[in-house]
C-alpha positions in Angstrom: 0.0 0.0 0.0 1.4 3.6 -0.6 0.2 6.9 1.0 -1.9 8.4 -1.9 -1.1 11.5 -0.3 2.6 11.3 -2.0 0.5 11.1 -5.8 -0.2 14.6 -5.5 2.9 16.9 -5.9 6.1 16.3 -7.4 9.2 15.6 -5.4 6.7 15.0 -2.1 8.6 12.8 0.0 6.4 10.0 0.2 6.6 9.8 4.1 5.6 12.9 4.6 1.9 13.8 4.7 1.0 17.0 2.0 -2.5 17.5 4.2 -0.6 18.0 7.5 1.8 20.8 5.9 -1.2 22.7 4.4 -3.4 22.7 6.8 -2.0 22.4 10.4 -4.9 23.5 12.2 -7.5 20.6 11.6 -7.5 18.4 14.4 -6.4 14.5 13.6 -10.1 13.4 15.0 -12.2 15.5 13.4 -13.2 12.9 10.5 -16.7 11.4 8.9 -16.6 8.3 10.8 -16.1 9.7 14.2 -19.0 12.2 13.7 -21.3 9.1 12.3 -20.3 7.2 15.6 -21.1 10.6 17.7 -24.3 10.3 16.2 -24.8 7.0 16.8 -24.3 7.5 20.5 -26.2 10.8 21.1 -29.2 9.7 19.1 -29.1 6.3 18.5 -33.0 5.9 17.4 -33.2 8.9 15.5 -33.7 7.7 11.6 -30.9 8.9 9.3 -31.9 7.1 6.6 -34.5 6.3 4.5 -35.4 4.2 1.2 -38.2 3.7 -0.5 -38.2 -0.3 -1.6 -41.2 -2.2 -2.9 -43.5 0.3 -1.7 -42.3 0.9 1.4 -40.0 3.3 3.1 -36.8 1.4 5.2 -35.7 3.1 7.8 -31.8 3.2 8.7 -31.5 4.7 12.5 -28.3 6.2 13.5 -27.0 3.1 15.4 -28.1 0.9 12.5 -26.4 3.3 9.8 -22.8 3.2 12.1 -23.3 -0.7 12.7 -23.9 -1.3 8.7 -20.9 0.7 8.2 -18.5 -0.9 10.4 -20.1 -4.5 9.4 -19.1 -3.7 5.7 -15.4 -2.2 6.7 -14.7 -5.2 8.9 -15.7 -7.3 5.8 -13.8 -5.6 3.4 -11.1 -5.8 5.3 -11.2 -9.6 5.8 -11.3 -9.7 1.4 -8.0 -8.0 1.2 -8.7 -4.2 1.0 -6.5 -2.0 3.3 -5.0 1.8 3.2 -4.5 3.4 0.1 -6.5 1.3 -1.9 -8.9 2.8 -4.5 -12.8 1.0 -4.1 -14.9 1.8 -7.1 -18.5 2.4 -6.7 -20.8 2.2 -9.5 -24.7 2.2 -9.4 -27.7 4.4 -8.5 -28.3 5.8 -4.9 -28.7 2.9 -2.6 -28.1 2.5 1.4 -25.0 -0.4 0.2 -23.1 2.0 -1.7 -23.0 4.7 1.2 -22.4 2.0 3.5 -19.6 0.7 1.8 -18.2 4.2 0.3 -18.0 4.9 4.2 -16.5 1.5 5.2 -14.1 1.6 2.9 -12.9 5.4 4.6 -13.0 3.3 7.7 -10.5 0.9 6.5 -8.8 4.5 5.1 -9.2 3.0 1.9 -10.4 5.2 -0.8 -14.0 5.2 -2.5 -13.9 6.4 -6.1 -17.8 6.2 -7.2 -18.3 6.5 -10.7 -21.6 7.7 -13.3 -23.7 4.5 -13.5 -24.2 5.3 -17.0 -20.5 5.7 -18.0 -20.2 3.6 -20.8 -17.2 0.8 -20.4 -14.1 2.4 -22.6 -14.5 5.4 -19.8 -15.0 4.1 -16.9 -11.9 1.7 -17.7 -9.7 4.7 -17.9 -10.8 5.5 -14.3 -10.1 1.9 -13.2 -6.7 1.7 -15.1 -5.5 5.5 -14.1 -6.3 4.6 -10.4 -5.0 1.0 -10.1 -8.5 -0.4 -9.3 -9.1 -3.8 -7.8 -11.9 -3.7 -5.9 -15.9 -2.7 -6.8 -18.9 -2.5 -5.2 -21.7 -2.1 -7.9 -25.6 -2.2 -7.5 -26.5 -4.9 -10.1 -26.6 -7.2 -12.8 -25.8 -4.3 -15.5 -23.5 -3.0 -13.5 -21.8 -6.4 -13.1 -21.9 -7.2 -16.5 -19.9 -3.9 -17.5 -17.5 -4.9 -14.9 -16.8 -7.9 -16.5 -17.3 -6.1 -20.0 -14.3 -4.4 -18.7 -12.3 -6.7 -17.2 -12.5 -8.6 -20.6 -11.4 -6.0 -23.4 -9.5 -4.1 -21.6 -6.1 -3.9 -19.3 -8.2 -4.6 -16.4 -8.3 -7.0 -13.1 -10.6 -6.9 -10.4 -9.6 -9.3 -7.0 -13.1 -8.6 -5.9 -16.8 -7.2 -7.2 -19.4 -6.9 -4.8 -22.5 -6.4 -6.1 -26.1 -5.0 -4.1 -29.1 -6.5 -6.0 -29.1 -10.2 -6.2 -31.6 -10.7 -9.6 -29.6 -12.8 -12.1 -26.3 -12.8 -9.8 -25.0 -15.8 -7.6 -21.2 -16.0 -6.0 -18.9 -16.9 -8.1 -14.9 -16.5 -8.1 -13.7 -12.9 -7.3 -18.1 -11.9 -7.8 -19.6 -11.8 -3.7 -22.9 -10.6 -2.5 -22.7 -7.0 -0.4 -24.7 -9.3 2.1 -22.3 -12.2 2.0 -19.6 -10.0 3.1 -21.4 -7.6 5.5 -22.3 -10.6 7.4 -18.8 -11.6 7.6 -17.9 -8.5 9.1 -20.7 -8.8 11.5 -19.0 -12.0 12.9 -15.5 -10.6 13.0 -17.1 -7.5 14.9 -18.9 -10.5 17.4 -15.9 -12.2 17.2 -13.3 -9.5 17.8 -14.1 -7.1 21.0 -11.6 -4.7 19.9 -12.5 -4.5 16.6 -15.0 -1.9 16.5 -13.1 1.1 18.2 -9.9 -0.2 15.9 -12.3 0.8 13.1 -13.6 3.9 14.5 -10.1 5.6 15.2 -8.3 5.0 11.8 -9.7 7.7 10.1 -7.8 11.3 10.3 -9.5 14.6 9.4 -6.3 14.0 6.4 -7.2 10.7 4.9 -9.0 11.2 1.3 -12.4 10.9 1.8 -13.6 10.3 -1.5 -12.2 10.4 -5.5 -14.5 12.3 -6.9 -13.8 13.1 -10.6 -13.6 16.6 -13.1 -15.9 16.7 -16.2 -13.5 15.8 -18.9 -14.4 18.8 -21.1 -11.2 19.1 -22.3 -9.5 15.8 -21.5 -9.8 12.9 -19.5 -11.1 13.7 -16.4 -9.1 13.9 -13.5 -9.1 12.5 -10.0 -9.9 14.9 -7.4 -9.4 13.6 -4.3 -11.4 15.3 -1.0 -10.1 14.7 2.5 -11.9 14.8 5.4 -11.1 18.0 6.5 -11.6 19.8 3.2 -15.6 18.6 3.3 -16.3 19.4 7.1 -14.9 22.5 6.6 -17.0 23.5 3.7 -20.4 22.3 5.1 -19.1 24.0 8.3 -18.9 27.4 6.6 -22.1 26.8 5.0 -24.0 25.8 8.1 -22.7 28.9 9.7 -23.8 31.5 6.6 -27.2 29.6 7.2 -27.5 27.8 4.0 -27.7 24.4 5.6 -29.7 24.1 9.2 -29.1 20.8 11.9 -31.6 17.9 11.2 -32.8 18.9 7.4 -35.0 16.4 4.9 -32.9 15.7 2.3 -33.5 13.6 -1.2 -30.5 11.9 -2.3 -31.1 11.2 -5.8 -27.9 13.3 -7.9 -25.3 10.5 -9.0 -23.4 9.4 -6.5 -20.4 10.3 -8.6 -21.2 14.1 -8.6 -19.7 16.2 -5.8 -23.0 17.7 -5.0 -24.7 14.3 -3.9 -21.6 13.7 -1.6 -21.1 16.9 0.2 -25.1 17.3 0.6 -26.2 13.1 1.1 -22.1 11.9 3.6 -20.7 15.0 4.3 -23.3 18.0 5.6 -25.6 14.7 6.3 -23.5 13.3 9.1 -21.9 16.6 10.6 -25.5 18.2 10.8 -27.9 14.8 11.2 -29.7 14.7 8.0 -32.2 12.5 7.2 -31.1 11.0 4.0 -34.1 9.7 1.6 -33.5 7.5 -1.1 -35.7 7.1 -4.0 -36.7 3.5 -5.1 -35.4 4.6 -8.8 -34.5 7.4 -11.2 -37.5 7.0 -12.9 -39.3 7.3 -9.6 -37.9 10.5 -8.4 -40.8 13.0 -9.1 -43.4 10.7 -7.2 -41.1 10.1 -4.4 -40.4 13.5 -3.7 -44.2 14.1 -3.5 -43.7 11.3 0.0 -40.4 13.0 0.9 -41.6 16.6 1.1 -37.9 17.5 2.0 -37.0 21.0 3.5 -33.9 21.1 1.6 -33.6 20.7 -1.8 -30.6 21.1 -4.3 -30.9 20.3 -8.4 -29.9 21.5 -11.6 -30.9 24.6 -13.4 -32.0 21.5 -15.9 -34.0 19.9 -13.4 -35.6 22.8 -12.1 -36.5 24.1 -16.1 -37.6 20.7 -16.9 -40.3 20.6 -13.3 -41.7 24.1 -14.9 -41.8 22.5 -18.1 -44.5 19.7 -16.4 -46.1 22.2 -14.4 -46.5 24.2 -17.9 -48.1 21.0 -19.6 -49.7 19.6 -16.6 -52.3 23.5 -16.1 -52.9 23.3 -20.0 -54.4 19.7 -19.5 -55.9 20.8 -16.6 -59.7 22.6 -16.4 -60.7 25.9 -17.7 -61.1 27.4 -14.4 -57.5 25.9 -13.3 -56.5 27.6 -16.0 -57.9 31.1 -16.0 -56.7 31.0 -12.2 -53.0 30.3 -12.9 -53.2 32.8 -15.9 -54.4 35.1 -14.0 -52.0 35.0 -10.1 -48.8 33.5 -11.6 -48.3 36.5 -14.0 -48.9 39.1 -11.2 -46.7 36.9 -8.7 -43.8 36.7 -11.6 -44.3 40.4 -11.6 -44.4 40.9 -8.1 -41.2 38.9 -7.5 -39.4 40.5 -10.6 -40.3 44.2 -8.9 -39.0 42.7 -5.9 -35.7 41.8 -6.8 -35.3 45.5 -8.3 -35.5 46.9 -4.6 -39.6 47.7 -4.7 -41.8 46.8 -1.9 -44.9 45.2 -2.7 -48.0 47.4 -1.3 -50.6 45.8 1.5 -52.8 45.6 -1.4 -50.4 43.2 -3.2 -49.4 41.5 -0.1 -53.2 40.4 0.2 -53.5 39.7 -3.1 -50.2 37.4 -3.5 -51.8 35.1 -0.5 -54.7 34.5 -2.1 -52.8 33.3 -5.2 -50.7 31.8 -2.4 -54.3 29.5 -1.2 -55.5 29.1 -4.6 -52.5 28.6 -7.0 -49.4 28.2 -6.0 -49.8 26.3 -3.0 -51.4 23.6 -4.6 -48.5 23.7 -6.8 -45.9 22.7 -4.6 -48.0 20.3 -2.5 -48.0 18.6 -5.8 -44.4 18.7 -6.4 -43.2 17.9 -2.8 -42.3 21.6 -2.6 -44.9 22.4 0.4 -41.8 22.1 3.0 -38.4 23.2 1.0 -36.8 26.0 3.1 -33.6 26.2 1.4 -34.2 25.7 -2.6 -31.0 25.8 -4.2 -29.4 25.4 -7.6 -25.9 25.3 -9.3 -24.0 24.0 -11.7 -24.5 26.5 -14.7 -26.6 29.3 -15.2 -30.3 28.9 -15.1 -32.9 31.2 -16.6 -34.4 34.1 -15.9 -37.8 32.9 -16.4 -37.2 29.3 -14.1 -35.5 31.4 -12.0 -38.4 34.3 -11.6 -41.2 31.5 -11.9 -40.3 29.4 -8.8 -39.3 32.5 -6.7 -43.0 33.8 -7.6 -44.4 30.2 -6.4 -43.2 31.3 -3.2 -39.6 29.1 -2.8 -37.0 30.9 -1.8 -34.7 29.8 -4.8 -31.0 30.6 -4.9 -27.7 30.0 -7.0 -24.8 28.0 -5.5 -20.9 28.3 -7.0 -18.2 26.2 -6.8 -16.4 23.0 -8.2 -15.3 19.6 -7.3 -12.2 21.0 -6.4 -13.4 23.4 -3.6 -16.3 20.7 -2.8 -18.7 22.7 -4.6 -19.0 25.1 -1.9 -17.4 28.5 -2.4 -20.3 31.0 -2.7 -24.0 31.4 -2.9 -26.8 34.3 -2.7 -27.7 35.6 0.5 -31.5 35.0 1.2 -32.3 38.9 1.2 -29.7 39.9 -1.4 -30.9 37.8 -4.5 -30.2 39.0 -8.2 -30.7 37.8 -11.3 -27.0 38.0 -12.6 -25.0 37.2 -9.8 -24.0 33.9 -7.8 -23.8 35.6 -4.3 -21.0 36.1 -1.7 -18.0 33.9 -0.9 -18.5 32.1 2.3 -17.0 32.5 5.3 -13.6 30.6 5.5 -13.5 31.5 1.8 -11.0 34.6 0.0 -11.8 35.3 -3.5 -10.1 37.7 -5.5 -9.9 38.2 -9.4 -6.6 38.5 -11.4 -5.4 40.6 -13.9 -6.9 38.2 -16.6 -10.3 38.5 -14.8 -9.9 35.1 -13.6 -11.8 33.7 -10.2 -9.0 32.6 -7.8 -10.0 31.6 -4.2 -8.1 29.8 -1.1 -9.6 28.2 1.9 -9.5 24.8 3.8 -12.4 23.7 1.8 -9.8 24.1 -1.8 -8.4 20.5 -2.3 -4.7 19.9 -2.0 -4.1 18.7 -5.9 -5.3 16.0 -8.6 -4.5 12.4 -7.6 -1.1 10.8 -10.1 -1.5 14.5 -11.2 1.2 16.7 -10.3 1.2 18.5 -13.9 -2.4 19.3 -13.7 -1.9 20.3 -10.2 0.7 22.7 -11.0 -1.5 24.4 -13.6 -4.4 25.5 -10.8 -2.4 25.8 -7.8 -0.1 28.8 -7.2 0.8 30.1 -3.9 -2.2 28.5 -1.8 -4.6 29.8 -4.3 -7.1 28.4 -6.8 -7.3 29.2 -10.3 -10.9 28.3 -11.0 -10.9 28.8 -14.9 -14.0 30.6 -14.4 -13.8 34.2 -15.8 -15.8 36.9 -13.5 -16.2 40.3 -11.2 -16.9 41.9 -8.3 -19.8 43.9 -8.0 -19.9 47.2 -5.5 -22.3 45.5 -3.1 -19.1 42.4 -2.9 -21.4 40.1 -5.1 -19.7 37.8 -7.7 -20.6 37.7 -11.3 -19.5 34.4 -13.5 -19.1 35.2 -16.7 -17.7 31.8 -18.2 -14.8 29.4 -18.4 -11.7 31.4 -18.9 -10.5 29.1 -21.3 -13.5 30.0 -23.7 -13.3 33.2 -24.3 -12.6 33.1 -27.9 -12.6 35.9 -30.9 -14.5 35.8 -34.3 -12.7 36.8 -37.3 -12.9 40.7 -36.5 -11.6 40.3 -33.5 -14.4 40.5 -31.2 -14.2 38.7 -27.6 -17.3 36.5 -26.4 -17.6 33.4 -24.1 -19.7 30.7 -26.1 -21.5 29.5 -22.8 -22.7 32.7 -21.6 -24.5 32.8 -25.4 -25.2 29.2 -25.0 -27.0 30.0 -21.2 -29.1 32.8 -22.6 -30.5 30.9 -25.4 -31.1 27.5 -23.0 -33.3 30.1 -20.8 -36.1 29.2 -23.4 -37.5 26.0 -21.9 -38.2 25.2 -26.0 -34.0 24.9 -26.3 -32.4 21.8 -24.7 -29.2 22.7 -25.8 -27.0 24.7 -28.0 -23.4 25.2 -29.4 -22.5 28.8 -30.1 -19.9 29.1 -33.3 -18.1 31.7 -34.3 -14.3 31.5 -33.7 -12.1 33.1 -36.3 -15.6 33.2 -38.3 -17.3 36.7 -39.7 -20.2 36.5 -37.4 -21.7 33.9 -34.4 -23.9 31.2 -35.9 -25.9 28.4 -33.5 -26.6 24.6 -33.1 -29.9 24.3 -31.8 -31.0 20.5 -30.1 -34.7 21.5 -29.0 -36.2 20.2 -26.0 -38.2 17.7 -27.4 -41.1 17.0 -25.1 -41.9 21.1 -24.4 -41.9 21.4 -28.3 -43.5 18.5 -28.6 -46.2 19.6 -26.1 -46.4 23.1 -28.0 -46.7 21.0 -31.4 -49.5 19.4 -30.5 -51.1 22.6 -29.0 -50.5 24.2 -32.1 -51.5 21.5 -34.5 -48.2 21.1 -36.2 -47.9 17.0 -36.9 -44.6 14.9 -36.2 -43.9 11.5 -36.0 -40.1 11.7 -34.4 -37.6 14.1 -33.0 -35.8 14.7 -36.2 -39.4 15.4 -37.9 -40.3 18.0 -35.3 -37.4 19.7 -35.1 -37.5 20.6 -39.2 -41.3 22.0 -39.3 -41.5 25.1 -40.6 -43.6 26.2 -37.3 -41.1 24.6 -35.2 -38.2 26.5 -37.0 -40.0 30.0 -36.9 -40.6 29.2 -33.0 -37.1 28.4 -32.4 -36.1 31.7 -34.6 -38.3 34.1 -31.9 -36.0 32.8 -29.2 -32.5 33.5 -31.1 -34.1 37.2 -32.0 -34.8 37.3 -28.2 -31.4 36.4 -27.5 -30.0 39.2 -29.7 -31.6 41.7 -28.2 -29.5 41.1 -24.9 -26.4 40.5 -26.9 -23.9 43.4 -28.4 -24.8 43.9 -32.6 -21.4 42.7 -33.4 -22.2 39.0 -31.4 -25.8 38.6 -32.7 -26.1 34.9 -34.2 -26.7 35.4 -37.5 -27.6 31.8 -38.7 -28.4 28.7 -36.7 -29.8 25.2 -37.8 -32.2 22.8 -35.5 -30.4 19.4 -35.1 -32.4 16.2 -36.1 -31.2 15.2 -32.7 -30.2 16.0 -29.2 -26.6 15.9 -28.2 -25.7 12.7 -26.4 -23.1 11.6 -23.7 -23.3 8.3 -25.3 -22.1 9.6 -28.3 -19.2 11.8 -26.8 -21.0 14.9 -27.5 -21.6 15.9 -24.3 -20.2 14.6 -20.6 -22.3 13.1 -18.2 -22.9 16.4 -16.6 -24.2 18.0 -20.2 -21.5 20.0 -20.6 -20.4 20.5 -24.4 -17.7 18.7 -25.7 -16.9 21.1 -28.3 -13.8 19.2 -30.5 -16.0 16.8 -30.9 -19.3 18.2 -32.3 -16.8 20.7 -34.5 -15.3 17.2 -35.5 -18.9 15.6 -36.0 -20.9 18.2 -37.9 -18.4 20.0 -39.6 -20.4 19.7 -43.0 -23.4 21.3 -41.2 -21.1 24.2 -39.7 -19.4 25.0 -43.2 -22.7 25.0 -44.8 -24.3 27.1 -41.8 -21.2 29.8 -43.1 -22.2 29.4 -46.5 -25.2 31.0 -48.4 -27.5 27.7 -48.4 -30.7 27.4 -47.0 -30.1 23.2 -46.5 -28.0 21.2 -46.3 -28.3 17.2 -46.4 -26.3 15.5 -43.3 -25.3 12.0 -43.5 -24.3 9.9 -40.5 -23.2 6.6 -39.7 -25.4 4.0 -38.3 -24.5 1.2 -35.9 -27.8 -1.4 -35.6 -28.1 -3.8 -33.2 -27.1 -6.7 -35.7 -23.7 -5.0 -35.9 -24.3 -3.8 -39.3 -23.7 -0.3 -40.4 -25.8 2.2 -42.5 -26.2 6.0 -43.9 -28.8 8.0 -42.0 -29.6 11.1 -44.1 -31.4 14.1 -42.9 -31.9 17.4 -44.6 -31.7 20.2 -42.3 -32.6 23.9 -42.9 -30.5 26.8 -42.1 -32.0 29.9 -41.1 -30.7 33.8 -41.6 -31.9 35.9 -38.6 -32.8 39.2 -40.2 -30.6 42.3 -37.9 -32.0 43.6 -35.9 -35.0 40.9 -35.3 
């Protein structure tokens, strides 16, 4: 075994520990397992845990949550996995995977969960780069990719533990989670010195977990998180008042994602959430209903995609359903956007905005599992003004986050009386930020991570001098409010020279709840042009409203109606944008942009070499005076054989000044 710790910088003397040097004031015993077992002893029957199986909700109580950890530690432990090793998790949110992510810091080995839908090639460049032998993975599919892997590529696993029994029986280095938790069980009966062994290996300096960057540029890279760096942030947090002791909490984000484990391990067991698990990821929206949590965290995505149902769900609904929530969301939107520009409603509108409150929007989020959400945050990218207006006026005290993996995702967020449109808040406390001469965010604080794992190149490119370089390009308002204006490394320049970040273009035009997603061009180019992927079931829904026929997603996006709607939201976007950046042309793809097919990253973040690469005949035409252009792509089927799909797209000129 080797101290990971010694992977992170050059020339570190692997004896010496990196965390110790850099941060000297975090006390050796302030870790995740001594916290769970504090827990355990100060509220033993208090339920931490909850999953909804088969139609019923499980409950996990403190005592039982600390006793399933140290029952799957001790049982690792007795299959060969000590310090320093790297434990891959794979599969959906389930009590075994915490349970053995947080055995495995027991044993201070390292968890390293991974997407569950990372398809094989990638996730066997996480298994290779981090000398992986041992998984724990919720099922059958997960077990089959496992051994996918281990078969076509330059893998080897000891051992694979596996969750869900269906279609799996023991077999070779392939063990049941139960098999082994139960053999921990009898070494903990078995050994009376056992369990406190377990409880005092951890150090607040011991990697926590390997969690992962995007891969927008790259492969992505380990990032590993120690204990300290996670307490510290949820710490700072807590004390700003974004997270409160004892909150209902849905644990559905992948477990891979830095937001599920800061929000479902870390903030969970220093400040006693309860955890709840939905039974699937197609069961989220009815579980949440049961959940009613009081804290609750998603995507700008997520949140535009629950106004997207709530949109379709009041036109299917009655007249007079409709004709109320035509009439009190509109003045509530209004309310709330007056609101944010410093006005005070009047006692007229006060009254006014709780009747819509009885009638309308109430009913709303009872329906959604909204009624009890406190602290409604989001993150992640930018989200639109109109999500972002629509679920403040429904009464939810929405805000942004900022931060990345790297600085556990918690570096900044709006203060609950100082909300704006534009701007991602105020650093936290325990957090400096300041900008450089390039306009870059930097920031330093014992939340910031200490370097990439086997990294020390990539490390040397973000940290300088105890600070951050975050890549993200921003400014400081007067009031000490943070604006994010895109990745640094973005900022590009068309062909007269003019600067502009693609995503900030990209954001504005994904504000339309019509647009899933888009790729602004325009490099080197005379003038910006767009790929448009529209959002297929809210311009499906409007299709249908509007009598406009389609069979499929490529048909849709082509109708003339379709492409006139979609043009109304590019000339909207101009309007906010300098002359000189107005997108000129765009084209509606006969599809949306897929992680499977390396367009995107798990996290829906453009991969942008790629789709140049992929629909470079589409871009040149799109720069060209054509109104169509005929795309051909190949065609994998099932059978193995390959074909030609053709599509004939249109382009469309938007007039100046639209």
């Amino acid at each position: 075994m080797h101290d990971a710790s010694a992977d992170l910088v050059p020339g570190l003397d692997p004896d010496l520990d990196l965390s110790r040097r850099l941060h000297p004031h975090w006390r050796t015993e302030d870790n995740l397992l001594a916290l769970l077992a504090e827990n355990a002893r100060q509220h033993p029957d208090r339920v931490a845990m909850r999953e909804y199986d088969h139609g019923i909700w499980q409950e996990y109580t403190w005592a039982r949550y600390l006793q399933a950890v140290l029952e799957f530690a001790a049982g690792l432990e007795a299959r060969g996995v000590g310090p320093g090793d790297v434990v891959l998790f794979v599969g959906d949110n389930r009590p075994a995977l915490y349970f053995g992510m947080l055995g495995a810091i027991a044993l201070r080995a390292i968890p390293s969960p991974a997407y569950p839908d990372q398809p094989p090639e990638g996730l066997a460049g996480q298994i290779r780069s981090e000398s992986i032998r041992h998984a724990v993975a919720e099922d059958q599919e997960q077990v089959d990719k496992l051994f996918y892997i281990q078969q076509h590529y330059d893998c080897h696993f000891d051992l694979i533990l596996y969750d869900d029994p269906r279609g799996l029986k023991d077999q070779g280095s392939l063990c049941a989670c139960q098999a082994v938790t139960a053999q921990g069980a009898a070494r903990l009966a078995a050994e009376p010195g056992l369990r406190e062994q377990l409880l005092g290996r951890s150090s607040v300096h011991d990697i926590a977990a390997l969690l992962h960057s995007s891969g927008t540029t790259g492969a992505p890279k380990g990032i590993p998180l120690r204990h300290g760096h996670i307490l510290y942030g949820v710490r700072n947090a807590a004390a700003a008042g974004y997270f409160i002791e004892g909150e209902e909490h849905m644990a559905y984000l992948p477990i891979a994602w830095v937001g599920d484990f800061i929000f479902s391990v870390g903030a969970a067991i220093a400040l006693r959430f309860v955890v709840n698990l939905p039974e699937s990821r197609e069961t989220v929206r009815r579980d949440l209903r049961q959940i009613a949590p009081t804290l609750y965290f998603c995507s700008p995505r997520t949140w535009s995609d629950m106004l997207t149902r709530i949109q379709v769900g009041i036109d299917e609904s009655t007249p007079f359903k409709r004709a109320l929530y035509r009439h009190f969301m509109p003045f509530a939107i209004g309310l709330e956007r007056r609101r944010l520009e410093g006005h005070s409603p009047t006692w007229r509108e006060r009254i006014w905005r709780q009747v819509g409150e009885w009638l309308v929007q109430g009913p709303i989020k009872d329906h959604f599992g909204l009624a009890r959400v406190q602290r409604p945050y989001t993150a992640g990218e930018a989200i639109g003004e109109e999500v972002f207006l629509f679920f403040r006026a429904l009464g939810l005290d929405l805000r942004q986050f900022y931060g990345q993996t790297e600085n556990c995702a918690l570096a900044a967020a709006q203060p609950s009386g100082s909300v704006a449109l534009h701007t991602v808040g105020e650093p936290f406390p325990g957090v400096e930020m300041r900008i450089d001469d390039q306009g870059e965010i930097l920031m330093r604080g014992d939340n910031v991570f200490d370097g990439y794992y086997r990294n020390p190149q990539a490390t040397a490119e973000v940290l300088h001098d105890g600070w951050l370089h975050t890549g993200d390009a921003g400014y400081f308002q007067e009031d000490g409010q943070l604006v994010v204006l895109g990745r640094v490394s973005e900022v590009v320049h068309t062909g007269q020279g003019e600067r502009f970040i693609p995503t900030y273009i990209e954001n504005r035009l994904q504000f339309s709840h019509y647009i899933q997603d888009a790729c602004i061009l325009g490099q080197g180019r005379e003038h910006l042009a767009a790929i448009v992927c529209i959002d297929f079931r809210a311009v499906g829904h409007w299709a249908q409203e509007h009598g406009v026929p389609y069979s499929s997603y490529a048909e849709l996006a082509q109708q003339a109606r379709v492409v006139e709607l979609i043009a109304g939201v590019v000339a909207q976007t101009n309007r906010v944008l300098p002359e000189k950046l107005a997108i000129r042309r765009f084209v509606n793809l006969h599809k949306a942009f897929d992680a499977d097919d390396g367009e995107v990253t798990r996290t829906r973040k453009l991969r942008r070499k790629v789709i140049d690469d992929k629909y470079r005949p589409i871009i040149e035409a799109l720069y060209s005076d054509q109104a169509r252009v005929e795309y051909e792509a190949a065609i994998v089927y099932e059978t193995g054989d390959t074909g030609v799909l053709r599509r004939d797209l249109a382009l469309v000129t938007v007039p100046a000044g639209k």
